[in-house]
C-alpha positions in Angstrom: 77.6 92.1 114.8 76.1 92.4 118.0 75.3 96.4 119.3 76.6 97.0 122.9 76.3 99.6 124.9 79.5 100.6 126.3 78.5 100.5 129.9 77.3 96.6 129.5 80.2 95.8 127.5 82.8 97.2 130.4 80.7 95.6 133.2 80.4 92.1 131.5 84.1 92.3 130.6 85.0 93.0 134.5 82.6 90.2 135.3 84.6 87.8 133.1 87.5 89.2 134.3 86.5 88.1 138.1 85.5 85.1 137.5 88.9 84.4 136.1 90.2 85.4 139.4 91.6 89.1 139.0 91.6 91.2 142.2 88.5 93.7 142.0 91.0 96.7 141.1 92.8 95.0 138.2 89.8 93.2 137.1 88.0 96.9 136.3 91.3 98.3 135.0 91.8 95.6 132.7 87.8 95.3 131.7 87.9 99.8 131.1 91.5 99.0 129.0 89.7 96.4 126.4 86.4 98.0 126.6 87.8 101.5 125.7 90.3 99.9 123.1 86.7 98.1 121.4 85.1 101.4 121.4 88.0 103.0 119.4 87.7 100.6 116.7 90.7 98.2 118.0 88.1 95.0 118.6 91.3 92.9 118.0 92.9 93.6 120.7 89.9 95.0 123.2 87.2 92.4 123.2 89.1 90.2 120.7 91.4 89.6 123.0 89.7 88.2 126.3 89.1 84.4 125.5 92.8 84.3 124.7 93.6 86.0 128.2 91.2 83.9 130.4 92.8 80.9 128.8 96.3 81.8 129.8 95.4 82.4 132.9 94.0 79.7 133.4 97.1 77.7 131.8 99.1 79.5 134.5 100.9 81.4 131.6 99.8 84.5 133.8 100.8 84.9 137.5 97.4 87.5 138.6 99.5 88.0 142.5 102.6 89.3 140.3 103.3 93.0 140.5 106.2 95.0 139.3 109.3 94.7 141.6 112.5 97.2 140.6 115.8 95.9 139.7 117.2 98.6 139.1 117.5 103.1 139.2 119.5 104.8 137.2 118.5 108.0 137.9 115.5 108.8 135.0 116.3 104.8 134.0 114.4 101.8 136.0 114.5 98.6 135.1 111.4 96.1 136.6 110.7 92.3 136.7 107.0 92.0 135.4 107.3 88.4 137.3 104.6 87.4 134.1 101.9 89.5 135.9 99.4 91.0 134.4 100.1 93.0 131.4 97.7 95.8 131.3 98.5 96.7 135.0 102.1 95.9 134.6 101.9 98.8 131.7 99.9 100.9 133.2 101.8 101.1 136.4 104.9 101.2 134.1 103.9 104.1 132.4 102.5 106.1 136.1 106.1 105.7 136.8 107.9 106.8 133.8 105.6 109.8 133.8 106.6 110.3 137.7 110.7 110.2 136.6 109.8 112.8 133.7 108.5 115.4 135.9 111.5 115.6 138.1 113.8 114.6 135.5 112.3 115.9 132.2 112.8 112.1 130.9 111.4 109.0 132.4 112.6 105.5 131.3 110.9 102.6 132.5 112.0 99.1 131.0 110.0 95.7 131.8 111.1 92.2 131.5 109.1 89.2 131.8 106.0 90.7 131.6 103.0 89.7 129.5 100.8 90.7 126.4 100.0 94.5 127.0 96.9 94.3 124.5 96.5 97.4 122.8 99.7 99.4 122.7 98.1 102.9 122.3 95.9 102.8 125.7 99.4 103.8 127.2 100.3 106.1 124.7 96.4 108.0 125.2 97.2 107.8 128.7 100.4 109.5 128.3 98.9 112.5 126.3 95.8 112.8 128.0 98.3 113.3 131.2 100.0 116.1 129.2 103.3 113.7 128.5 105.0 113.1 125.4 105.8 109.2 125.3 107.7 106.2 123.3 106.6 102.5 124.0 107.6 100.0 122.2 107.3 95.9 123.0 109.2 92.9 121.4 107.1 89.7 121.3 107.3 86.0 120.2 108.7 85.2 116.5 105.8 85.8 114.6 107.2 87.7 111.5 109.5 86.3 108.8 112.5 88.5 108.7 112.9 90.0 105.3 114.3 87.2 103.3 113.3 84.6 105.5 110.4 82.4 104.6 109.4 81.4 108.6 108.5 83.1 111.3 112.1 84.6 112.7 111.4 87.7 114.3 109.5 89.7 116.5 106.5 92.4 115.2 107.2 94.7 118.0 104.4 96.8 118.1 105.7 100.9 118.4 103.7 103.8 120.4 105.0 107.4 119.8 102.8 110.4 121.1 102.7 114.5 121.4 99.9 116.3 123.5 97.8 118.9 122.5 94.2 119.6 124.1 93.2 120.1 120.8 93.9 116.7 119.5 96.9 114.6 119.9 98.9 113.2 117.9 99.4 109.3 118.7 100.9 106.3 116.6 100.3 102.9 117.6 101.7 100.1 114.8 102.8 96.8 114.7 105.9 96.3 112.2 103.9 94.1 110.0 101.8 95.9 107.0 98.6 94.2 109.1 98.8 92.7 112.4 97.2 90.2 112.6 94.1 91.3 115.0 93.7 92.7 111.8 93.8 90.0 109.6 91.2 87.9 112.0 88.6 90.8 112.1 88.7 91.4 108.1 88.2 87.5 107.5 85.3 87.9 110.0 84.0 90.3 108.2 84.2 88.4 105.3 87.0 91.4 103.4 89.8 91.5 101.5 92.9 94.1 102.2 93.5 97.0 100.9 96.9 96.0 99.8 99.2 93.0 99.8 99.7 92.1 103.2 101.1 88.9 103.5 102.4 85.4 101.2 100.1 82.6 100.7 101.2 78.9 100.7 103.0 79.3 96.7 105.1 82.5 98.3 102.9 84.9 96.0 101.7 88.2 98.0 98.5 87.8 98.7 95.1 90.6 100.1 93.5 87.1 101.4 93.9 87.7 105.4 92.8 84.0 105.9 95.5 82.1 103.1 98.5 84.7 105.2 96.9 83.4 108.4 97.3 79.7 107.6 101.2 80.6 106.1 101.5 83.0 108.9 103.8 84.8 106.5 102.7 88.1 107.3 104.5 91.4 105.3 106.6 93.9 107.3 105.8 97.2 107.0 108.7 98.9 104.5 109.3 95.3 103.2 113.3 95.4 104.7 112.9 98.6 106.2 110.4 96.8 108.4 111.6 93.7 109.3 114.9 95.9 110.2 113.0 98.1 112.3 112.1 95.0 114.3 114.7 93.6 114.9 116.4 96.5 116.6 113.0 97.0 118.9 113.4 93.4 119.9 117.6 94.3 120.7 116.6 97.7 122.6 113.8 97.0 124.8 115.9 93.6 125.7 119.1 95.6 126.1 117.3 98.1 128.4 115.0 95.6 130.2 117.7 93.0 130.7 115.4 90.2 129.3 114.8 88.7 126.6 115.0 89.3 122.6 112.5 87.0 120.5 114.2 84.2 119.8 114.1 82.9 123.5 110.9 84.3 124.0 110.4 81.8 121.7 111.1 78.9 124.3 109.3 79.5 126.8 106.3 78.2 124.8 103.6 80.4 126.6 101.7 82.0 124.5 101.3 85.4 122.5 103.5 87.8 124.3 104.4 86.0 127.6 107.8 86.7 128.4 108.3 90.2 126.7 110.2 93.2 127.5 108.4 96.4 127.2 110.0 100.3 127.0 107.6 103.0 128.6 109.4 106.4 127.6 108.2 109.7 128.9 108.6 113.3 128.4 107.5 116.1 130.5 107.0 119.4 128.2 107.1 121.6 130.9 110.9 120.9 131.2 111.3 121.4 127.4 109.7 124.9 126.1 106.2 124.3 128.3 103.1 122.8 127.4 102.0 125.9 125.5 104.8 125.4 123.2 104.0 122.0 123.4 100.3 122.4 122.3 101.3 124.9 119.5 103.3 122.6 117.7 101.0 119.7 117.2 98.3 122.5 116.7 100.4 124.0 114.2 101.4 120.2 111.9 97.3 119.2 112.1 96.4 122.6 110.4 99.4 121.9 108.3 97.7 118.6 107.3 94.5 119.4 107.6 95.1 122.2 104.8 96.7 120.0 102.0 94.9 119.2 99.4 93.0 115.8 99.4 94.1 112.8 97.4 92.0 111.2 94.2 90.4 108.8 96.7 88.2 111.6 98.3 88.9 111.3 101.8 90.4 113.7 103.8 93.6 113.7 105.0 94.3 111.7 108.1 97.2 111.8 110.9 97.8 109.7 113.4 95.2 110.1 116.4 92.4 111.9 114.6 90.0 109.4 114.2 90.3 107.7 118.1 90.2 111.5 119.3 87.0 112.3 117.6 85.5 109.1 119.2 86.7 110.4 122.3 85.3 113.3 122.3 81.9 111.6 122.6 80.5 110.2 126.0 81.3 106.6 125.2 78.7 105.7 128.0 75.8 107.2 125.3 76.8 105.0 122.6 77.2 101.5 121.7 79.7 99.2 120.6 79.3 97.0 117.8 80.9 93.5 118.7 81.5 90.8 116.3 78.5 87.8 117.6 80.9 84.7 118.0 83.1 86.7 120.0 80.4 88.7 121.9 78.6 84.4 122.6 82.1 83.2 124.0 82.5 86.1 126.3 78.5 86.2 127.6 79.5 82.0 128.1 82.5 82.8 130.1 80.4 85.9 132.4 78.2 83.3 133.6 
């Protein structure tokens, strides 16, 4: 592993980004996105993820001109054409919207079509909170996920983002509908680890903790086991429902690459239109204490919810600190910045 300091890891990542040929404005939004997402621990789909993106631009898999054009209002409902622009600013412009509609509404609803990868789901989902808005996101992707029963690749893992605000700490999911994505899976090979638990089959259909053998089957294990793999599916059904796109299976034929052609749902709730953000900020105050009072488990550690751990790295200056990047990855983007 190669220690970075946040600021040179940000600047390098923009200068990549350029040279790719990303207008100045996205190129800095999209470097602060996968910088930021590094520094909270989600390598996979911060730095982990640049290579891939350069590539597809590259490949013409990603239109860098495109911007979000409307298709139609329905009130607190809009529905965009991502025109296979740029993820990152395709979400985040997706979610400035919603959160415009839930101020004067209460509830925003954005829906995307034809965008592309949005990287880490829960940089929308911080930006929501950190705003003072409530939010549910949710993507569907390629087939990359057997459906339960299914011994190929049949459905989408529709990564889900649900978040509360509270100054105090958040609270703020981000999950794929696998047991591990498989971000995951590359960075505990790298690193040389097993999983935890079973998270996938290996070539004899046996459940496996070896992240490379469920890589090379690519039978990764939905979270839930059927509860999962049904949770999916109705992601992939709803967000192309609201979007007007397209579920997995014909994201499937366009052939271009990890989630090019996805529809994406940026929902937003304003808490001053339901009981204030005082209210608000006493109930997520009030479930952490909860939590934070019961009594640990045999393991030792203490009890966890989601958002704790990325807001206590948050809570830091990330421009004192460093972040540890993986040295392969860390070579191939330094080749590409030059």
């Amino acid at each position: 592993m190669t220690a970075v300091p946040f600021s040179t890891l940000a600047s390098t990542l923009e200068r990549v980004l350029s040279r790719a040929g990303l207008r100045s404005e996205e190129a800095k939004l999209c470097a602060r996105i996968h910088a930021e997402s590094t520094w909270d621990g989600v390598a996979s789909h911060g730095v982990g993820r640049i290579v891939r993106f350069v590539d597809y631009v590259k490949r013409g898999w990603i239109d860098t001109d495109a911007t979000l054009s409307k298709v139609q209002a329905l009130g607190p409902l809009e529905v965009y054409d991502g025109g296979f622009g740029i993820g990152v600013r395709n979400a985040m412009d997706a979610t400035e919207r919603a959160m415009t509609l839930a101020s004067e509404h209460g509830l925003g609803l954005v829906a995307v079509r034809d965008t592309t990868h949005w990287m880490r789901g829960g940089s929308y989902g911080w930006h929501a909170v950190e705003r003072g808005y409530a939010a549910i996101m949710w993507t569907n992707t390629e087939s990359c996920m057997p459906a339960w029963g299914a011994s190929q690749q049949s459905i989408g893992n529709n990564p889900l983002v649900m978040a509360v605000p509270s100054d105090n700490g958040p609270l703020v999911l981000d999950m794929a509908m696998s047991q591990f994505s498989y971000g995951k899976l590359k960075t505990q090979r790298l690193q040389h680890r097993q999983l935890p638990i079973d998270g996938g089959f290996d070539d004899s259909g046996s459940l496996t903790r070896d992240p490379a053998a469920i890589e090379a089957t690519r039978r990764i294990l939905p979270m839930g086991y059927w509860k999962g793999s049904g949770l999916a599916i109705l992601l992939d059904a709803l967000a192309a429902l609201l979007s007007q796109g397209k579920p997995s299976h014909e994201i499937d034929e366009l052939q271009r690459g990890s989630g090019t052609g996805a529809c994406q749902v940026f929902m937003l709730f304003d808490p001053t239109h339901l009981g204030g953000q005082d209210m608000c900020q006493t109930l997520v105050d009030s479930i952490t204490a909860h939590l934070e009072a019961a009594t640990p488990d045999e393991s030792g550690n203490t009890v966890r919810w989601p958002g704790k751990t990325t807001y206590e790295t948050r809570r830091r200056d990330k421009n004192d600190h460093v972040v540890e990047v993986d040295d392969t990855t860390w070579n191939d983007i330094l080749a590409l910045a030059e």
